[in-house]
Structures are given as C-alpha cells and as structure tokens.
C-alpha positions as protocol buffer text, in pm:
chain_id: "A"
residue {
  index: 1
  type: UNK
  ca { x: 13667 y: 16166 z: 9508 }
}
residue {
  index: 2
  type: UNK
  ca { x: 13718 y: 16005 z: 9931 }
}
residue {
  index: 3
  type: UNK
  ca { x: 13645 y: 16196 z: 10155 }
}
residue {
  index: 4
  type: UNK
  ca { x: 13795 y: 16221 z: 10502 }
}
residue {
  index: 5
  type: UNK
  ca { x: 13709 y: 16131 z: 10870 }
}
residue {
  index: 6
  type: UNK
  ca { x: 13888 y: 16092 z: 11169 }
}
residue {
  index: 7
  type: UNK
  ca { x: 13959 y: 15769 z: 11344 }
}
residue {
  index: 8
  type: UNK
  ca { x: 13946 y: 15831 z: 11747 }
}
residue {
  index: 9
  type: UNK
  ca { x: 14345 y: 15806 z: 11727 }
}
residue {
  index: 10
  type: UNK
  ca { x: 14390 y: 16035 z: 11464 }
}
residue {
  index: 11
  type: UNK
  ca { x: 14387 y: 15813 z: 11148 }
}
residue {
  index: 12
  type: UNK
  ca { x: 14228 y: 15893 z: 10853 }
}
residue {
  index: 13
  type: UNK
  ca { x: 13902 y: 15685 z: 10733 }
}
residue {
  index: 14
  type: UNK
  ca { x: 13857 y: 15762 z: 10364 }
}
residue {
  index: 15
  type: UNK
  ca { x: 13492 y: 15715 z: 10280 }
}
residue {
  index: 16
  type: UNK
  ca { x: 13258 y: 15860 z: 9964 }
}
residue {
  index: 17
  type: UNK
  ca { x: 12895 y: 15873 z: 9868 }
}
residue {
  index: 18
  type: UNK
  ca { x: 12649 y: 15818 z: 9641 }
}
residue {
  index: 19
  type: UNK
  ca { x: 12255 y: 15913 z: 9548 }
}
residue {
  index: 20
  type: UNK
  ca { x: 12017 y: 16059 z: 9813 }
}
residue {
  index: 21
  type: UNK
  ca { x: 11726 y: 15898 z: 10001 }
}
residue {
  index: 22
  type: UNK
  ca { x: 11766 y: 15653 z: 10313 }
}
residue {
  index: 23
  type: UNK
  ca { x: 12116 y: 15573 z: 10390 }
}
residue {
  index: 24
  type: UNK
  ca { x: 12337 y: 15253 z: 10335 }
}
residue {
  index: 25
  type: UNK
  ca { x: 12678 y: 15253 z: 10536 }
}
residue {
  index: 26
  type: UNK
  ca { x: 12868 y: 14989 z: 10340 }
}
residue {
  index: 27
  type: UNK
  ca { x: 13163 y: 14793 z: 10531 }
}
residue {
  index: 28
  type: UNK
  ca { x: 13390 y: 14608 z: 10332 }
}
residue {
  index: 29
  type: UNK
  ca { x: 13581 y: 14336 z: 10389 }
}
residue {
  index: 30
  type: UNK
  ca { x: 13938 y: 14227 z: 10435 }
}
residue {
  index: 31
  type: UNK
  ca { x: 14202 y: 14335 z: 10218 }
}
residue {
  index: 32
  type: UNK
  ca { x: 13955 y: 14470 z: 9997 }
}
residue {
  index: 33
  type: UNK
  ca { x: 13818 y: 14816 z: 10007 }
}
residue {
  index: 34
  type: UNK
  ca { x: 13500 y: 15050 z: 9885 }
}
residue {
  index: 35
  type: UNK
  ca { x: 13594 y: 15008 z: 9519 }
}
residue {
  index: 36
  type: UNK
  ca { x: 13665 y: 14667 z: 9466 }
}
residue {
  index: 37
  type: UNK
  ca { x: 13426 y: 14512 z: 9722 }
}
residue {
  index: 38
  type: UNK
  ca { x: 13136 y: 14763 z: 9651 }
}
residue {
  index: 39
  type: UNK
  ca { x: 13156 y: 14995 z: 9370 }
}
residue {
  index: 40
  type: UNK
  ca { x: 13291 y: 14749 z: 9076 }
}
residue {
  index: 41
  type: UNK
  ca { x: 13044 y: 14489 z: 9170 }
}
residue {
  index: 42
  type: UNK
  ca { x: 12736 y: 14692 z: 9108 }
}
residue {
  index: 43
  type: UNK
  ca { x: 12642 y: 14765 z: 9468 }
}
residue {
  index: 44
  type: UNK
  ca { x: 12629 y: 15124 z: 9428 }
}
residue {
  index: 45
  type: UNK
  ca { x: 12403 y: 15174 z: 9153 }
}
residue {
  index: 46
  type: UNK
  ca { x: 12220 y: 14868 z: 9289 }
}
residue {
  index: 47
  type: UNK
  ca { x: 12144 y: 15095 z: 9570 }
}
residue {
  index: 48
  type: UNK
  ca { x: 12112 y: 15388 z: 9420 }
}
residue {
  index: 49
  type: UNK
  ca { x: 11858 y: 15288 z: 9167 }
}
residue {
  index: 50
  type: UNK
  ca { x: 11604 y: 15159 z: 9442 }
}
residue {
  index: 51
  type: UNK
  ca { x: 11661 y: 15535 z: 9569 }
}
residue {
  index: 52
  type: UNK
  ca { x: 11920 y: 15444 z: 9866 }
}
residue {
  index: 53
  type: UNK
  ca { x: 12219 y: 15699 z: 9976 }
}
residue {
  index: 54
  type: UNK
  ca { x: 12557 y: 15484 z: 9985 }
}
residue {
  index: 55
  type: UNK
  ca { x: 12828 y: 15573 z: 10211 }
}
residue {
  index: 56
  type: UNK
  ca { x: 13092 y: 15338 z: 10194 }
}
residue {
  index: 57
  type: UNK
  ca { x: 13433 y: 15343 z: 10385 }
}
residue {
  index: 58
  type: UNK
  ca { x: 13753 y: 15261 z: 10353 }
}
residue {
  index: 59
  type: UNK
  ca { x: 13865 y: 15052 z: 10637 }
}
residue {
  index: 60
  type: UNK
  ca { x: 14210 y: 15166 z: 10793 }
}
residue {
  index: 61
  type: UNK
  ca { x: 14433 y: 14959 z: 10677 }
}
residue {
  index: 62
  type: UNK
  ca { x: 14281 y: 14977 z: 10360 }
}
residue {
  index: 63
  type: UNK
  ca { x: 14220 y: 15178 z: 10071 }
}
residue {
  index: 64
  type: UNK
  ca { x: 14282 y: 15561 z: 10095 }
}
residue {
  index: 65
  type: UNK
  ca { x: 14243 y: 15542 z: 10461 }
}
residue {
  index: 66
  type: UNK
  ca { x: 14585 y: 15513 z: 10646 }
}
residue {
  index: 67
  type: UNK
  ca { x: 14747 y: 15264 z: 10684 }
}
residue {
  index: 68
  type: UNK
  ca { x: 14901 y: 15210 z: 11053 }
}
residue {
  index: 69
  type: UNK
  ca { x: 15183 y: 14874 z: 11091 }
}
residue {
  index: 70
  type: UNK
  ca { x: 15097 y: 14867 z: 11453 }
}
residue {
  index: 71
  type: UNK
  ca { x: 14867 y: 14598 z: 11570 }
}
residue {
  index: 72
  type: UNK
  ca { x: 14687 y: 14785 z: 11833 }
}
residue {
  index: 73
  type: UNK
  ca { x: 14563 y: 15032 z: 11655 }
}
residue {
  index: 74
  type: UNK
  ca { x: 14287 y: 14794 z: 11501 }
}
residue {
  index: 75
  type: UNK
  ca { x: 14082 y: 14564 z: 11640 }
}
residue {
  index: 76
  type: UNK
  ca { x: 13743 y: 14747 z: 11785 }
}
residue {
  index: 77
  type: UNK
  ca { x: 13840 y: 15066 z: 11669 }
}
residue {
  index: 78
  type: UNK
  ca { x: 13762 y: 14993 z: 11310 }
}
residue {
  index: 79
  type: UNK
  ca { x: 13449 y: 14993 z: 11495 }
}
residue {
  index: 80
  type: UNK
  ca { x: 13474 y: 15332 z: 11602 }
}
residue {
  index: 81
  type: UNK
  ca { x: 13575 y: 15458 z: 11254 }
}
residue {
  index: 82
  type: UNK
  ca { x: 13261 y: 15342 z: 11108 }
}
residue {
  index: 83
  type: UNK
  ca { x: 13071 y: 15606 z: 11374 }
}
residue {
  index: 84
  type: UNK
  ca { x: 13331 y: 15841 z: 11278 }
}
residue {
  index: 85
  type: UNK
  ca { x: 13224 y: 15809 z: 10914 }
}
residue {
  index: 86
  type: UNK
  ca { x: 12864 y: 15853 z: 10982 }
}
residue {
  index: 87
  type: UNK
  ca { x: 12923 y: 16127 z: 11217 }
}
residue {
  index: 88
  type: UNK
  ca { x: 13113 y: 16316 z: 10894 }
}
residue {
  index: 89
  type: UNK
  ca { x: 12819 y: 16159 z: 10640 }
}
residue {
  index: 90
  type: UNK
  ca { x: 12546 y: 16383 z: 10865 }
}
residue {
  index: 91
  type: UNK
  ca { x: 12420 y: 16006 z: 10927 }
}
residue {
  index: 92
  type: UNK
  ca { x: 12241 y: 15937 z: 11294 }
}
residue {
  index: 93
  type: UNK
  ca { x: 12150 y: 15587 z: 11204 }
}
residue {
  index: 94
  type: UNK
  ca { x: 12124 y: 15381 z: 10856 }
}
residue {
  index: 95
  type: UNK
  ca { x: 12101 y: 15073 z: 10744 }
}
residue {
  index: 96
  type: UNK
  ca { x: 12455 y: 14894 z: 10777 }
}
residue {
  index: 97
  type: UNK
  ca { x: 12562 y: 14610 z: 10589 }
}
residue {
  index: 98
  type: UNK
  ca { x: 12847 y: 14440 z: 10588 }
}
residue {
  index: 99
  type: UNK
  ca { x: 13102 y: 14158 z: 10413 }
}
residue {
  index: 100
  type: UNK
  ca { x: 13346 y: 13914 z: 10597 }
}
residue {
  index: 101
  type: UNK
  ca { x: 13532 y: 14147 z: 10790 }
}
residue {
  index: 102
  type: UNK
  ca { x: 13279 y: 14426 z: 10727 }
}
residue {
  index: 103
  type: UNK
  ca { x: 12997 y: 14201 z: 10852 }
}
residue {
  index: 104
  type: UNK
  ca { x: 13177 y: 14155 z: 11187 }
}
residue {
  index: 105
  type: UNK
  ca { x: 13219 y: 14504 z: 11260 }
}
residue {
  index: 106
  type: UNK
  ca { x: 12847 y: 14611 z: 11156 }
}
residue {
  index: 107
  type: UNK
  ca { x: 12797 y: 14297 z: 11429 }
}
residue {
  index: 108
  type: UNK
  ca { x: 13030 y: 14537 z: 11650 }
}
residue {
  index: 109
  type: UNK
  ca { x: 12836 y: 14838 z: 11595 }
}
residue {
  index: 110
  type: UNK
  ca { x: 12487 y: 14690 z: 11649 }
}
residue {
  index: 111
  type: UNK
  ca { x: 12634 y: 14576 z: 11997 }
}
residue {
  index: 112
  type: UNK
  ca { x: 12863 y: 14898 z: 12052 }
}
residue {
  index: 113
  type: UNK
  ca { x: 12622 y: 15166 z: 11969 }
}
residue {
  index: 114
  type: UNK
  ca { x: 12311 y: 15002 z: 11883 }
}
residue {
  index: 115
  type: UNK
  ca { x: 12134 y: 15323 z: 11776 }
}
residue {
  index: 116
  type: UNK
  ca { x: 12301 y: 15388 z: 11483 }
}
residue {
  index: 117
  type: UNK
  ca { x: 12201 y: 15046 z: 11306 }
}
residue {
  index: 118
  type: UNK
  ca { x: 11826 y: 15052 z: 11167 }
}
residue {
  index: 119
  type: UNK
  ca { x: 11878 y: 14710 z: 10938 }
}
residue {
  index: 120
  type: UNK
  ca { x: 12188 y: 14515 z: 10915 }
}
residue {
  index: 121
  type: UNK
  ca { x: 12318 y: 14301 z: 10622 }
}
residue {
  index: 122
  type: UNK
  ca { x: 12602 y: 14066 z: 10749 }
}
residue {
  index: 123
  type: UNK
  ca { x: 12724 y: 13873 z: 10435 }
}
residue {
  index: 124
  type: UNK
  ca { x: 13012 y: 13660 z: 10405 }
}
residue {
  index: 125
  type: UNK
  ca { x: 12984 y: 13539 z: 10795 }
}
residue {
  index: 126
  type: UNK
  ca { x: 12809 y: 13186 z: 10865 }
}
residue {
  index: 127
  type: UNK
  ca { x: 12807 y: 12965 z: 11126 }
}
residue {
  index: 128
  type: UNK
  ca { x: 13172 y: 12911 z: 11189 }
}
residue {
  index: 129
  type: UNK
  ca { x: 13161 y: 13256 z: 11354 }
}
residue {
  index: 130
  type: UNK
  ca { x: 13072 y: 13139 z: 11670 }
}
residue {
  index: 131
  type: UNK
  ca { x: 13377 y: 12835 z: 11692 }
}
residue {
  index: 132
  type: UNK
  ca { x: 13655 y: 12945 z: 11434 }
}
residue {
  index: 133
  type: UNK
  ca { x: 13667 y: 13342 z: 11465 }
}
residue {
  index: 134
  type: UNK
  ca { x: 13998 y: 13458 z: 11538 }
}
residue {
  index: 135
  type: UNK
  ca { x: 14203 y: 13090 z: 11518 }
}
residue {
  index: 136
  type: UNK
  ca { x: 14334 y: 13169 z: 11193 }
}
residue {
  index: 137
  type: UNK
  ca { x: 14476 y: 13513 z: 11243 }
}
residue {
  index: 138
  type: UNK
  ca { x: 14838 y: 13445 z: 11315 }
}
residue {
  index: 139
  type: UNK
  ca { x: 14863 y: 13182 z: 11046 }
}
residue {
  index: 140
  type: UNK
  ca { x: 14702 y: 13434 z: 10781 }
}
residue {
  index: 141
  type: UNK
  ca { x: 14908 y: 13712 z: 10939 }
}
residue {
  index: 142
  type: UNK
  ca { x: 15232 y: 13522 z: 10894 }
}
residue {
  index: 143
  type: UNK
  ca { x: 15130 y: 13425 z: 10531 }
}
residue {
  index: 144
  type: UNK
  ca { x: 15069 y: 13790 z: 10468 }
}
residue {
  index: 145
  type: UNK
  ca { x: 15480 y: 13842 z: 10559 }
}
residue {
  index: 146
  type: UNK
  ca { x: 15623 y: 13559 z: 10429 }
}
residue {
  index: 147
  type: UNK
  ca { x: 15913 y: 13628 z: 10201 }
}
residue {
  index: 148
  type: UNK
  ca { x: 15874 y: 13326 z: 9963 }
}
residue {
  index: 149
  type: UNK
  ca { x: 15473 y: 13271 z: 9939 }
}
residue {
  index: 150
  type: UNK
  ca { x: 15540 y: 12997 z: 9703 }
}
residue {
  index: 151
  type: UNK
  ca { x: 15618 y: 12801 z: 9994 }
}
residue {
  index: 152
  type: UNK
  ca { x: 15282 y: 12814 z: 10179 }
}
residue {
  index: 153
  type: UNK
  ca { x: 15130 y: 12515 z: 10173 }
}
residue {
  index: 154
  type: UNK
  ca { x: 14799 y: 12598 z: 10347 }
}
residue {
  index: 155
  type: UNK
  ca { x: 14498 y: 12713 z: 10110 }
}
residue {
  index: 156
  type: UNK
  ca { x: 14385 y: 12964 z: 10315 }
}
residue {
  index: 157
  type: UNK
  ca { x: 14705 y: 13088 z: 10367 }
}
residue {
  index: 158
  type: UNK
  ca { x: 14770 y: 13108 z: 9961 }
}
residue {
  index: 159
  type: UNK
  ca { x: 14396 y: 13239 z: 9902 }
}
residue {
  index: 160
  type: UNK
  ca { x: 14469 y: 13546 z: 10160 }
}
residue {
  index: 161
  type: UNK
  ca { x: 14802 y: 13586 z: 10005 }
}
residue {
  index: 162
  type: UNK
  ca { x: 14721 y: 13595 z: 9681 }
}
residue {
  index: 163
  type: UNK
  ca { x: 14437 y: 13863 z: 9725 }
}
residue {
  index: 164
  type: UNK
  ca { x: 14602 y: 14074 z: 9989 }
}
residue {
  index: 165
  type: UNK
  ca { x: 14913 y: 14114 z: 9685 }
}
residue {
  index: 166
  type: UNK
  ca { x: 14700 y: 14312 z: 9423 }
}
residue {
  index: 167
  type: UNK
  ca { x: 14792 y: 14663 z: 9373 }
}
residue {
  index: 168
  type: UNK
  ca { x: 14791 y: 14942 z: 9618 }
}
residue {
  index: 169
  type: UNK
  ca { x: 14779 y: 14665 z: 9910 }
}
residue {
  index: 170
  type: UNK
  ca { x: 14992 y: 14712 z: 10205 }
}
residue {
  index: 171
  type: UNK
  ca { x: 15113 y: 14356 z: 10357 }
}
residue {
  index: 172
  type: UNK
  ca { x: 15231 y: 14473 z: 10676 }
}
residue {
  index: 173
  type: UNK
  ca { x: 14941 y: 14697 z: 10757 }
}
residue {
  index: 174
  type: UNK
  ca { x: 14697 y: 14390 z: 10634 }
}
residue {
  index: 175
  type: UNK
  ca { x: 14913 y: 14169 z: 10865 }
}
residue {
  index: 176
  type: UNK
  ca { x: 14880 y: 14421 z: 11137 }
}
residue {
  index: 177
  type: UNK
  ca { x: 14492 y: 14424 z: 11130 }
}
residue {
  index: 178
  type: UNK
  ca { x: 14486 y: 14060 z: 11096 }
}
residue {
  index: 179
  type: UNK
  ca { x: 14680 y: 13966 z: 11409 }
}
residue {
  index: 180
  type: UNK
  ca { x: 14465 y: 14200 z: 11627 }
}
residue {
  index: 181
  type: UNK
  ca { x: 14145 y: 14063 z: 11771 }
}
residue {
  index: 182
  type: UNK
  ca { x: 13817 y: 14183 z: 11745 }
}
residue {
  index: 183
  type: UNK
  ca { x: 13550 y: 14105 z: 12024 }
}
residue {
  index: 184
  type: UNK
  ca { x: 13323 y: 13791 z: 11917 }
}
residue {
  index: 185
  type: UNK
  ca { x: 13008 y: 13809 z: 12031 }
}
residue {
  index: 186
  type: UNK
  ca { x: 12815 y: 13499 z: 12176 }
}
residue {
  index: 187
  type: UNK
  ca { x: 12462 y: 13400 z: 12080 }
}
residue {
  index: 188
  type: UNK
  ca { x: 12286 y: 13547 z: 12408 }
}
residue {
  index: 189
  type: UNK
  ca { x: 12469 y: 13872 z: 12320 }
}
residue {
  index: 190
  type: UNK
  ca { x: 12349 y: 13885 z: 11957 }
}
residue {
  index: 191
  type: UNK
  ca { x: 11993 y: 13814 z: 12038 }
}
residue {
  index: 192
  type: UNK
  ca { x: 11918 y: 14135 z: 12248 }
}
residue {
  index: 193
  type: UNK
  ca { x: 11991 y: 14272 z: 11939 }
}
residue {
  index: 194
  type: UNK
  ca { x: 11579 y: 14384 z: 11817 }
}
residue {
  index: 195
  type: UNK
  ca { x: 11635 y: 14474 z: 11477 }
}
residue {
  index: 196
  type: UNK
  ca { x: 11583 y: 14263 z: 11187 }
}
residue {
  index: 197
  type: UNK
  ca { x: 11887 y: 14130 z: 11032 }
}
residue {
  index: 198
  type: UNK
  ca { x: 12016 y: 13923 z: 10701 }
}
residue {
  index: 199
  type: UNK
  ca { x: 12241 y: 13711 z: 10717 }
}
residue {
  index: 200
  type: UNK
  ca { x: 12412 y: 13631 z: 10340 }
}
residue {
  index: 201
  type: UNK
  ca { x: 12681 y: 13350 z: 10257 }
}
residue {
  index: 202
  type: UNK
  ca { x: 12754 y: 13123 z: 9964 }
}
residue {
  index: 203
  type: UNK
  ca { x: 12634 y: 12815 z: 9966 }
}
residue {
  index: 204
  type: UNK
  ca { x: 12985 y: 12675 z: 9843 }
}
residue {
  index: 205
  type: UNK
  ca { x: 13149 y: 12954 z: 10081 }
}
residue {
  index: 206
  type: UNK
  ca { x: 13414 y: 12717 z: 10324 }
}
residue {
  index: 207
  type: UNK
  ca { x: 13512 y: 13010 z: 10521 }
}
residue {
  index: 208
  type: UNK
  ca { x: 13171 y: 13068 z: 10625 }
}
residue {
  index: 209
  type: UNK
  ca { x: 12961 y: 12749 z: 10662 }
}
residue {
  index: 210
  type: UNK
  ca { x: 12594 y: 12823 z: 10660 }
}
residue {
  index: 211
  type: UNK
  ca { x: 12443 y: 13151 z: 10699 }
}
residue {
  index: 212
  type: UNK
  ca { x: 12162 y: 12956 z: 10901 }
}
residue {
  index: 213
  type: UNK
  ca { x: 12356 y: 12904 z: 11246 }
}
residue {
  index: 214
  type: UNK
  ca { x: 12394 y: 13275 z: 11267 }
}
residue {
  index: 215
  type: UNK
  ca { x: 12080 y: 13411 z: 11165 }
}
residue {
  index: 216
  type: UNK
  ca { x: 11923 y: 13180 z: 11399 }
}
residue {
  index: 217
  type: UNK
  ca { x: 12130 y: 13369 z: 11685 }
}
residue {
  index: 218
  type: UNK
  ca { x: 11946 y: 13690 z: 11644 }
}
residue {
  index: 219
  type: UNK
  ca { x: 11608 y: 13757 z: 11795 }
}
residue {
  index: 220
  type: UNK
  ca { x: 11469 y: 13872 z: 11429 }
}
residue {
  index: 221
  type: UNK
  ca { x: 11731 y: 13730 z: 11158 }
}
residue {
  index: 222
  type: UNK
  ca { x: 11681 y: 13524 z: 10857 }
}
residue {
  index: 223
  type: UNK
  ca { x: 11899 y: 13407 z: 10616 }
}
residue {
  index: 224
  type: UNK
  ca { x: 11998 y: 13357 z: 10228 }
}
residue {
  index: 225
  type: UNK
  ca { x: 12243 y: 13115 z: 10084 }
}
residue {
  index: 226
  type: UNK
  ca { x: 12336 y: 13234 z: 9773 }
}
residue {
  index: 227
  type: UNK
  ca { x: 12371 y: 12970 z: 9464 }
}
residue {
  index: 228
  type: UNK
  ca { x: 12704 y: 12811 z: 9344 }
}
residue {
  index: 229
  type: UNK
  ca { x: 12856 y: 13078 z: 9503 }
}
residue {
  index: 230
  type: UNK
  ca { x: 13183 y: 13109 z: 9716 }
}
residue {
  index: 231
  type: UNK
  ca { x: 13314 y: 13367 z: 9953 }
}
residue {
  index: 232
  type: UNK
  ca { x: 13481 y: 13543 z: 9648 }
}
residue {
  index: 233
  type: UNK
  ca { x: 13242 y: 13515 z: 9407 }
}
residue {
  index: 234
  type: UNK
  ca { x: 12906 y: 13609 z: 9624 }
}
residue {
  index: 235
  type: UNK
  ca { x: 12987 y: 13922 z: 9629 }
}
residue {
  index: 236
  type: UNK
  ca { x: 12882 y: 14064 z: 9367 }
}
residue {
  index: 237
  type: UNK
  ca { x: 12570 y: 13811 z: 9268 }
}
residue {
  index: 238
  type: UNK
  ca { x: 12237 y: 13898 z: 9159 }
}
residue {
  index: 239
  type: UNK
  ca { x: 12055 y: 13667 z: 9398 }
}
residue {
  index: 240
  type: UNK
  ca { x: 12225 y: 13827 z: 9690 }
}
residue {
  index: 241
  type: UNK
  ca { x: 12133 y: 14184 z: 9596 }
}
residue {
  index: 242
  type: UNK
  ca { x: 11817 y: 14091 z: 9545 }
}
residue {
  index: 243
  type: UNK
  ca { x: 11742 y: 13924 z: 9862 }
}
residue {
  index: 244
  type: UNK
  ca { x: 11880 y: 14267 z: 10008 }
}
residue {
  index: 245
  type: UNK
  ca { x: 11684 y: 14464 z: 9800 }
}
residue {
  index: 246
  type: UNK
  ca { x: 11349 y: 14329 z: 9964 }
}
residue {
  index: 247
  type: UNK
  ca { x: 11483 y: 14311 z: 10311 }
}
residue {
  index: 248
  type: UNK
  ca { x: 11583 y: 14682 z: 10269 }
}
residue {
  index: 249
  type: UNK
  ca { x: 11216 y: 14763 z: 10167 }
}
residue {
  index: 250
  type: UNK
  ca { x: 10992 y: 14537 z: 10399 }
}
C-alpha cells in the first residue's frame, strides 16, 4: 500500500517501503514506476535480504503519484520530490540509486543537496550523458502524442512509444515530463562530488554508451558493464545486483 508525500507544488509523490536496516531510496526510470522497474525485478527482496530498508518512489508523472500535463511542473522538481519522500520516510541521508531517468535525478540530488546522498548507484546512464542529454526530448515527446504510432519511423521513437502505452500510463503527462529539461551537469561539476559512486549500463545498452566515460567524471566512481544486456533488459540482471550488492557493503 503507497504512501503519500508532497511535491513542493502540491503534487502527490506516491512512495512505499520495505525491510529495516540502512536505507535505499530507489528512483526509477522513465515511464516506468516502483513496481515495474523495482519491485517485479527482484530489487526489493534483493535489498532486503542483505538487511537494506527500500524506499522507492513513484515519480510524478508516474505511477500513483499525480500526474500533472503541464510541462513546467517537472524538470528539477522531480528532484525536490525525492527530498520530499525522504523527508516523509524519516530518512536524513541513504544510499540513492538510480535508473535512466532515476539515475539523473539521484545525479541532481548529489549536486542539489549533497547531504542526503551517502552512496549513489546511477544505472542506465553512460557516456552519452555528457553530449546527447536532452536532444531527443521533443522527438520522444512528439512520439509519445502521435495519433497513428504506426507511422513513426524512428526506433527510439517506437521503443519509447511502445513502453510508455502499457497500462495505467498517461501519454500526455509522460510527454509533459519529457519535453521539460533537467539541468546536466558537466564533468568539473560531478567531480566535487566526494562520495563513491557506481556507475551501471549494459554493455549492448545504445542509449547509454559505456558506463566508463561517466564514472571516470566523478572524483571516486567506478563502473560495471553488465553482460549481453540492453537498457531494457539490465534491469533486472543478476550481475548488476551483485556488483551493487558489494559496493553497498564496502
């Protein structure tokens, strides 16, 4: 059963826990939410086992979080909503860790509010952070609305598509959060960052490229390419919870 926090603006962040010991804030990413991009993939009793509290969120946008059509109400403040969360979870500062979208805002929050981040986990965000973030938006955004998808001819466009139309998914709010920007971060910015990071991606992951360039940006980061893998298909992968599994306890 979600739980319920308040954005900064009023809208409500859905987020649950699970187990007791040190806390994990988990940040999913786009067009997913805490279910499908956490709970179903094993991540919570992962977690839980090694004697970790989760605390996952829903987005806004996504989930059982609302759901705003109006594209300046993303952006940073997803940022925000993740304090917001861990202000409601009785959580100072955890471990963070994050996927595609969710790995750019736990970048966010270690820049934002730096305090609250022990560890971070940023998985599903490679090297093509630094030169491609943000030049896809309006193309995925308008693939999101079209009215005959059938007709996109673009990959990337079809992939997002295609995922963002399961059930329960709301195009227009997806396309919303989509077409507004997040800040981007340059390498001098990430690498005042002092905490130790891990940087995941898979090694057949397009979006991504290698999880190398970025790790190398951070003053303490290393990274793990996870086998035969894709962005889709990481997730979930035993090789990439176990890498986080040690990180977690070093």
């Amino acid at each position: 059963m979600a739980n319920f926090a308040r954005g900064n603006d009023g809208v409500r962040i859905a987020w649950e826990e699970a187990g007791a010991g040190e806390p994990v804030v988990l940040v999913h990413g786009f067009a997913s939410d805490r279910v499908q991009n956490w709970r179903a993939p094993g991540w919570y009793a992962t977690l839980t086992e090694a004697g970790r509290r989760v605390v996952a969120l829903d987005c806004r946008g996504h989930g059982e979080s609302g759901k705003p059509h109006d594209p300046g109400s993303y952006g940073d403040r997803m940022v925000d909503d993740v304090v917001a969360v861990m202000d409601a979870a009785g959580v100072a500062s955890a471990n963070v860790m994050g996927y595609s979208m969710g790995g750019m805002l736990t970048m966010g929050l270690m820049m934002r509010r730096p305090g609250r981040v022990r560890r971070a986990v940023i998985a599903g965000v490679g090297e093509t952070y630094f030169r491609e973030a943000g030049l896809r938006r309006e193309a995925i955004a308008e693939a999101l609305e079209a009215k005959d998808p059938a007709a996109l001819a673009d990959p990337v466009q079809r992939q997002f598509r295609l995922f963002a139309t399961q059930p329960g998914k709301d195009l227009q709010a997806l396309a919303a959060c989509m077409r507004r920007e997040r800040t981007v971060y340059g390498r001098d910015d990430l690498a005042k960052w002092p905490g130790a990071v891990l940087v995941v991606c898979g090694e057949s992951d397009a979006l991504t490229g290698s999880p190398q360039g970025l790790a190398q940006a951070f003053a303490n980061g290393r990274a793990v390419v996870v086998p035969k893998r894709d962005h889709m298909t990481a997730v979930g992968d035993k090789v990439y919870k176990q890498a986080v599994l040690e990180f977690l306890a070093a």
